[in-house]
LODODREN-522041 format. One line per field, with one value per residue (C-alpha): residue number from 1; x, y, z. Coordinates in nm, 2 decimals, padded with zeros to 4 digits. Example, Ala and Ser with C-alpha at 12.3 -4.5 7.8 and 13.67 -1.06 7.14 Angstrom:
# LODODREN-522041
n	(1|2)
X	(01.23|01.37)
Y	(-00.45|-00.11)
Z	(00.78|00.71)
END
This chain:
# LODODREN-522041
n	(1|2|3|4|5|6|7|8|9|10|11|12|13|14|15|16|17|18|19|20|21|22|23|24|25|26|27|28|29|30|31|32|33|34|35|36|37|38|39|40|41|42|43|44|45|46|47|48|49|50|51|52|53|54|55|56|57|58|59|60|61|62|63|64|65|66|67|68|69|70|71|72|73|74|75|76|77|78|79|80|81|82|83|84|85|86|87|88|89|90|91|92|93|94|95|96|97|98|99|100|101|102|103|104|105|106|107|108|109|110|111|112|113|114|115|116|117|118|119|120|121|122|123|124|125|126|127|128|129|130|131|132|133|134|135|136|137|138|139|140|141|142|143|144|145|146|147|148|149|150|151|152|153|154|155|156|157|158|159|160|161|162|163|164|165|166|167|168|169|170|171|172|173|174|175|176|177|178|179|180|181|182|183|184|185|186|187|188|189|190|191|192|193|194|195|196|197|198|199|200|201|202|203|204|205|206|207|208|209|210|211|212|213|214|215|216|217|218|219|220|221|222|223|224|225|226|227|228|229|230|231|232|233|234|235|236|237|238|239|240|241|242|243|244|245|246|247|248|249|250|251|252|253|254|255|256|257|258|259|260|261|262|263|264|265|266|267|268|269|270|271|272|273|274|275|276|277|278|279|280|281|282|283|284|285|286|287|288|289|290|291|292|293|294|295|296|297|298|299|300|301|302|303|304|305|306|307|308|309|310|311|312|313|314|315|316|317|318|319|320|321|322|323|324|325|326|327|328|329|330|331|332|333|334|335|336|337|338|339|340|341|342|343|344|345|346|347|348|349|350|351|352|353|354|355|356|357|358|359|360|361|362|363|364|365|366|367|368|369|370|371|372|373|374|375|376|377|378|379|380|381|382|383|384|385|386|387)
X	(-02.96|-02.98|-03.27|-03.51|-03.41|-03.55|-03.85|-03.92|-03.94|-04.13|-04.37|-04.45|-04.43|-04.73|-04.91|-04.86|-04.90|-05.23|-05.39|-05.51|-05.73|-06.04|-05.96|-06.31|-06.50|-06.37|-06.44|-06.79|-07.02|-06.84|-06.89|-07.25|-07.28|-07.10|-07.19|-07.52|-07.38|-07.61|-07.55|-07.57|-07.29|-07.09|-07.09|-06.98|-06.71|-06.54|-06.60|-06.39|-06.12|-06.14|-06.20|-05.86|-05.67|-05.81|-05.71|-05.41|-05.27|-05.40|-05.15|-04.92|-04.95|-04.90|-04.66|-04.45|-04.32|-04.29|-04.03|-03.89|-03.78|-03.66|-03.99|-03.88|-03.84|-04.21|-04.30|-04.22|-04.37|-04.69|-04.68|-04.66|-04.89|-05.12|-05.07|-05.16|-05.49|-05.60|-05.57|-05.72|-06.08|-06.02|-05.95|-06.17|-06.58|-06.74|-07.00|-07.00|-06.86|-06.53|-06.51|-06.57|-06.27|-06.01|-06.06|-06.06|-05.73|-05.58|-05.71|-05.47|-05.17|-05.27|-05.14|-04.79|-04.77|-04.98|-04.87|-04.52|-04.42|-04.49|-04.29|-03.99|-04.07|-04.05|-03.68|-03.58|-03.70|-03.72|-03.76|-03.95|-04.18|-04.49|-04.39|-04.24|-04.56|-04.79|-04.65|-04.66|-05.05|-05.06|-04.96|-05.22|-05.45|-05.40|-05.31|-05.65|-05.83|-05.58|-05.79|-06.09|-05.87|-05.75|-06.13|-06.29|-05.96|-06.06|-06.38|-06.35|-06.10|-06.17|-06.24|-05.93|-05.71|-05.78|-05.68|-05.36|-05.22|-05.33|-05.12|-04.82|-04.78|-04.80|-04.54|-04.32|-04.36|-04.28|-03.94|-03.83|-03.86|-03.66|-03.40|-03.33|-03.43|-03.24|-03.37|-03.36|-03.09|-03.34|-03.47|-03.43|-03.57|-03.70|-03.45|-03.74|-04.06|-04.29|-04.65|-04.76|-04.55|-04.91|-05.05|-04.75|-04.89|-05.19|-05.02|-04.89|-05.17|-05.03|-05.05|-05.44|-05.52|-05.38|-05.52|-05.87|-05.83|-05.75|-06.05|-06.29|-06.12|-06.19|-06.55|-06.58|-06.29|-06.39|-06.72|-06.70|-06.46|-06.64|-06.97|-06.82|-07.01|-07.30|-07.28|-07.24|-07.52|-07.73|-07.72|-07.99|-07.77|-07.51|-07.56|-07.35|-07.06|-06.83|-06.82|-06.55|-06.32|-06.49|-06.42|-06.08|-06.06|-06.24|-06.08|-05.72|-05.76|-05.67|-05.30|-05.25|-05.41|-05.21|-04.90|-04.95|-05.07|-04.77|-04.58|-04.74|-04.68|-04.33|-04.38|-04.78|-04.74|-04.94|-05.19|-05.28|-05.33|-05.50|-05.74|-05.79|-05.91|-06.11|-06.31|-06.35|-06.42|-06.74|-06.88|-06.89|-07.15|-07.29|-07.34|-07.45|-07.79|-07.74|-07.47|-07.67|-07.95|-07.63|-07.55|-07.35|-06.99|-07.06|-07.12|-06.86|-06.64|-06.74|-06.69|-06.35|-06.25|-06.39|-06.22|-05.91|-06.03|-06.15|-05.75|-05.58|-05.54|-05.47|-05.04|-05.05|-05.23|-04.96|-04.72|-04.83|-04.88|-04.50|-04.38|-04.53|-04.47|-04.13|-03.83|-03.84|-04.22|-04.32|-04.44|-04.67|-04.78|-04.89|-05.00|-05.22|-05.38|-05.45|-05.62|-05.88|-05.92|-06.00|-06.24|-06.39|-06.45|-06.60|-06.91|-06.92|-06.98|-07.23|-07.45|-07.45|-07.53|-07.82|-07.93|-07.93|-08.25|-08.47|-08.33|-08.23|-07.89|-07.94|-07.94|-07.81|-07.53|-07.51|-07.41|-07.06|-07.05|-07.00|-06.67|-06.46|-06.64|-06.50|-06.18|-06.16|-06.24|-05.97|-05.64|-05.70|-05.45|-05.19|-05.27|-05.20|-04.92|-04.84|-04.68)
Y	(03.00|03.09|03.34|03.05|02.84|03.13|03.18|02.78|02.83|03.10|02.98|02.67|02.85|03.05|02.76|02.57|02.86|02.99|02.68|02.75|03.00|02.75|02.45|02.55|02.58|02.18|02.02|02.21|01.91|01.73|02.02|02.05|01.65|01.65|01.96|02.05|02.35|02.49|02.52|02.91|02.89|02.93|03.27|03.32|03.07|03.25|03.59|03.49|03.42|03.75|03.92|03.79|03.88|04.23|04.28|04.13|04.31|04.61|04.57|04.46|04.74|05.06|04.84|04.82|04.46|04.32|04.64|04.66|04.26|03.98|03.90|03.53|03.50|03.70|03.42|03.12|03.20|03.28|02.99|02.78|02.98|02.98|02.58|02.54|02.71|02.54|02.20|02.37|02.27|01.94|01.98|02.26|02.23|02.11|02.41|02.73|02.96|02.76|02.69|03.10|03.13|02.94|03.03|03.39|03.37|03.15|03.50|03.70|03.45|03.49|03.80|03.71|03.48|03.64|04.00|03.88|03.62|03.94|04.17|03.87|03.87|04.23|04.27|03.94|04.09|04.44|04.43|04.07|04.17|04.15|03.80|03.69|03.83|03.62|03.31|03.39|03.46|03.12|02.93|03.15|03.00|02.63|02.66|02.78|02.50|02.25|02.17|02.07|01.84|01.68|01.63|01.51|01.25|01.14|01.12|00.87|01.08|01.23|01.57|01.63|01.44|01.70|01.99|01.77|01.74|02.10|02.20|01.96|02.14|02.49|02.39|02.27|02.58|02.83|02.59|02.59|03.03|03.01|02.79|02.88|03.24|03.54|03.90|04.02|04.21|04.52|04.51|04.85|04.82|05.11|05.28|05.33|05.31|05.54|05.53|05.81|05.68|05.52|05.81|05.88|05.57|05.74|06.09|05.83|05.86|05.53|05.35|05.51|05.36|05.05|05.01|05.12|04.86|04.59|04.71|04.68|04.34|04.27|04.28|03.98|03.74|03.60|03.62|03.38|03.16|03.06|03.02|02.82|02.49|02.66|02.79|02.45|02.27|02.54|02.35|02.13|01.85|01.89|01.55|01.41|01.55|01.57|01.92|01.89|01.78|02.10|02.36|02.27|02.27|02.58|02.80|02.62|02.77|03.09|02.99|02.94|03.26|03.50|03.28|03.35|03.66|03.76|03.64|03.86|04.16|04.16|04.23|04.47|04.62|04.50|04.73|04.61|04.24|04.35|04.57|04.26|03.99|04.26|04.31|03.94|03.86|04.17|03.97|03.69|03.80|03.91|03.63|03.38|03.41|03.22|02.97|02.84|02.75|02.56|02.17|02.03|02.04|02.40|02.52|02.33|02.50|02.89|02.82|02.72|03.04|03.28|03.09|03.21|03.53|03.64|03.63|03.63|04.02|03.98|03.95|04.29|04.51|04.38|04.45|04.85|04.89|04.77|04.95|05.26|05.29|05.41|05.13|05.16|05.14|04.86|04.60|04.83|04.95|04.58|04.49|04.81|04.76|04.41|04.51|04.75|04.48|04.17|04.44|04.52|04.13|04.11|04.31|04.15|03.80|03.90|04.11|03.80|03.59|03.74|03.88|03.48|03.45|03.69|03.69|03.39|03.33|03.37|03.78|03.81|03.73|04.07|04.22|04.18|04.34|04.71|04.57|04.48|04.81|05.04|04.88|04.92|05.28|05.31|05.12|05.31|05.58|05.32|05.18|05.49|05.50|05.13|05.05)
Z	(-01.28|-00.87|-01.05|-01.18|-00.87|-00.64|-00.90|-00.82|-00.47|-00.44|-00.68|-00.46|-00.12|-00.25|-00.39|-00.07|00.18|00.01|00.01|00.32|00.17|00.07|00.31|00.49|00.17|00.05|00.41|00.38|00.28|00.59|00.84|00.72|00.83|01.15|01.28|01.19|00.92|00.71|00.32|00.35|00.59|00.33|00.29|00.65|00.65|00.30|00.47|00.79|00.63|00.40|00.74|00.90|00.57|00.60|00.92|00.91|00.62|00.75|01.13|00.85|00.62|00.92|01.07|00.73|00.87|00.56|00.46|00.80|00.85|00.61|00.43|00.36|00.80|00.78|00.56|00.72|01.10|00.96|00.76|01.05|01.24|00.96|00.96|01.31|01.32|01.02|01.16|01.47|01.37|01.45|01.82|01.90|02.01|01.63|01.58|01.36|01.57|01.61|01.22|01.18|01.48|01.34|00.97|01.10|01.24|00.96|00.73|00.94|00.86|00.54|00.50|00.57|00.34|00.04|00.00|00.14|-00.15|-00.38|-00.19|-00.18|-00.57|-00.60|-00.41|-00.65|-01.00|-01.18|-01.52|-01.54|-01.20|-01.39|-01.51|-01.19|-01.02|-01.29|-01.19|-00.80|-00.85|-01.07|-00.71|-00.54|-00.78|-00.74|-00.39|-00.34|-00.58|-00.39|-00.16|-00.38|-00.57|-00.19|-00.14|-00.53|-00.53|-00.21|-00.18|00.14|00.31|00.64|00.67|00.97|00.68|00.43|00.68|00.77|00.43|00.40|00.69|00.64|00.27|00.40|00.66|00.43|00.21|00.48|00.55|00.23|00.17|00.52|00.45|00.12|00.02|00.15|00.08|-00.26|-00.43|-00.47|-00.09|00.04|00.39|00.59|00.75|01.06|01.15|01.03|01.07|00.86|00.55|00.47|00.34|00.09|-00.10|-00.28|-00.39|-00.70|-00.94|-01.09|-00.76|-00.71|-01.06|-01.00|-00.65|-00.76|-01.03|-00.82|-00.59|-00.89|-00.97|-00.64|-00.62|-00.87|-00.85|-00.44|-00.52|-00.80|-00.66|-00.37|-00.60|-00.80|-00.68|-00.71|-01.00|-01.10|-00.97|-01.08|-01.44|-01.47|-01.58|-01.22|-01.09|-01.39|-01.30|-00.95|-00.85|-00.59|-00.95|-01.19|-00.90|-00.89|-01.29|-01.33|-01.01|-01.14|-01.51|-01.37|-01.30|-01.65|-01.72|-01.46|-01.58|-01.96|-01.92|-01.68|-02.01|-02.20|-02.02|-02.09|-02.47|-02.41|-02.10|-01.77|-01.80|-02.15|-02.00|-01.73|-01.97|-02.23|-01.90|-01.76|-02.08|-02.16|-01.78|-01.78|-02.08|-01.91|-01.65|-01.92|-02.08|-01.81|-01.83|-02.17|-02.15|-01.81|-02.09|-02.27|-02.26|-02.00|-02.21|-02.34|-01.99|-01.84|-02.11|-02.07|-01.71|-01.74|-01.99|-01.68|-01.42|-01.69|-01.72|-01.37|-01.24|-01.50|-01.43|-01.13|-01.08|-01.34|-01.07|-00.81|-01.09|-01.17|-00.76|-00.73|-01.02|-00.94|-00.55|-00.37|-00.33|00.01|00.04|-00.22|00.11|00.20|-00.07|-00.19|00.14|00.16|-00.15|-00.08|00.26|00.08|-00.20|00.04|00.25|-00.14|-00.16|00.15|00.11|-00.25|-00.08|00.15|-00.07|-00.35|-00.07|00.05|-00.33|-00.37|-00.14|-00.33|-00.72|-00.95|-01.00|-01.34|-01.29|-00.90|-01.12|-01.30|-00.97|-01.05|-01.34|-01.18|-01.05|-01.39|-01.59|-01.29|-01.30|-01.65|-01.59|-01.38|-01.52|-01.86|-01.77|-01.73|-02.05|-02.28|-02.06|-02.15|-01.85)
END
């Protein structure tokens, strides 16, 4: 019972801690009308935060901080952290440069919150981690389509009230890991600092395979997240519809999918699920170029089964990374991976971006592909392995 009750908490520290992740992207028709933003800003805003979480996990990852403290105290100082420079925006000088600022250092909070609950999930389960982990990525999901739901319910809201209610949540999500979760049964913390301990990571070849996995995974899931809107009003029919509502539908379909699958990789193996929403999520790209010439309702709905897809691998490459790393090394390890991966989605953001300006969405689109098919590539040996 104290198991499920942890489970709970954890759950919605993540959701309310990663809904800092798009808080930018849903104030962005507001920032464009107050501060003179440009549509393509976009791109830039996304990428800082990316950019913060890169470098954050990265001090976090040679530090080992996250396997040399209590991850739930980790937790909750850079959730408040995290909370402050989000609300931030609202005090500081109303231009691009400040937006970029402040979502850069909320990035670097990120990944104490992140890569953290995992590793708190990780010392609490062993042989349910990849459905423990499913869930966990489930809250990263809707925490990060929170915020478009905040702004398509209220439509009238201000923009500094939609970064408050952001910030209060997260607060109250970092409390409640400190007050109430203590470190894990299966924590085995360093017993020192060791900064070449780093390099151990990839003589695993199952933590190489899942890490290049999650790298190929990488390159598509950011990408389409934060196109998501524009994806949408590419369809001719777009004005019928509120897009603030369908981002938040179609990015939120991915909890169920990370949650179900992270079911299913109890009885199949997480390399299996991982394999199976990697396949369906490659045709996909595939197959936008036709279901963009689609009604409305049919788009709407193959949106909705990517939005599944695209994460629904997700938890199970956090899974094979924890299962496949050292005890005493499993924070970094995660934390690691998720440094490269982020880096990975980076330079997948900016290159769609600027593809966007010389090729129709229609086929920019297919630049994603490569990322799924490598990943595929690369998770097979776990899945003869059936881990």
């Amino acid at each position: 019972m104290k198991s499920k009750r942890i489970l709970f908490l954890i759950i919605f520290s993540q959701f309310a801690g990663t809904s800092l992740w798009f808080a930018g992207n849903a104030i962005m028709p507001d920032l464009i009308l107050e501060m003179g933003l440009q549509a393509s800003d976009i791109g830039s805003i996304t990428s800082a935060v990316q950019a913060g979480f890169i470098i954050g996990t990265l001090i976090f990852a040679i530090t080992a901080v996250a396997d040399r403290f209590s991850p739930s105290k980790v937790f909750f100082v850079c959730s408040i952290v995290g909370a402050v420079f989000n609300a931030s925006i609202y005090w500081l000088p109303k231009d691009l440069t400040s937006v970029v600022a402040t979502r850069f250092l909320t990035g670097i909070m990120l990944a104490g919150i992140y890569p953290i609950g995992m590793k708190i999930a990780a010392d609490w389960y062993k042989d349910e981690l990849g459905k423990a982990i499913g869930y966990l990525v489930g809250a990263l999901v809707l925490g990060t389509a929170f915020p478009s739901l905040i702004r398509a319910l209220g439509s009238q809201l201000e923009w500094s009230v939609v970064l408050g209610s952001v910030s209060v949540l997260v607060c109250l999500g970092g409390l409640l890991v400190f007050l109430f979760i203590k470190d894990g049964p299966y924590r085995q913390p360093m017993s020192k600092f060791d900064p070449r301990a780093i390099t151990t990571l990839f003589k695993s070849t199952g933590y190489r395979s899942a890490s290049l996995g999650y790298f190929g995974h990488q390159w598509e899931l950011y990408t389409f997240w934060a196109f998501v809107p524009t994806l949408l009003k590419h369809h001719v029919n777009s004005d019928s519809i509120n897009v603030s509502l369908w981002t938040f539908l179609i990015i939120g379909s991915g909890a169920l999918g990370s949650s179900i699958g992270g079911i299913l990789s109890r009885s199949h193996g997480s390399a299996y699920v991982a394999w199976i929403n990697l396949l369906g999520s490659a045709f996909c790209i595939l197959l936008f170029p036709v279901f963009i010439q689609l009604p409305l309702s049919v788009f709407l709905c193959y949106l909705l089964v990517w939005g599944w897809l695209v994460v629904g691998d997700s938890p199970q490459f956090s899974a094979l990374a924890a299962m496949t790393t050292s005890k005493d090394q499993v924070g970094s390890g995660l934390t690691f991976m998720n440094c490269i991966g982020y880096s990975v989605s980076i330079v997948s953001i900016y290159i769609f971006n600027f593809l966007l300006s010389y090729i129709d969405l229609d086929y920019a689109i297919l630049f994603l592909l490569p990322g799924p098919v490598l990943a595929l590539i690369a998770i097979y040996p776990l899945k003869k392995r059936q881990l």
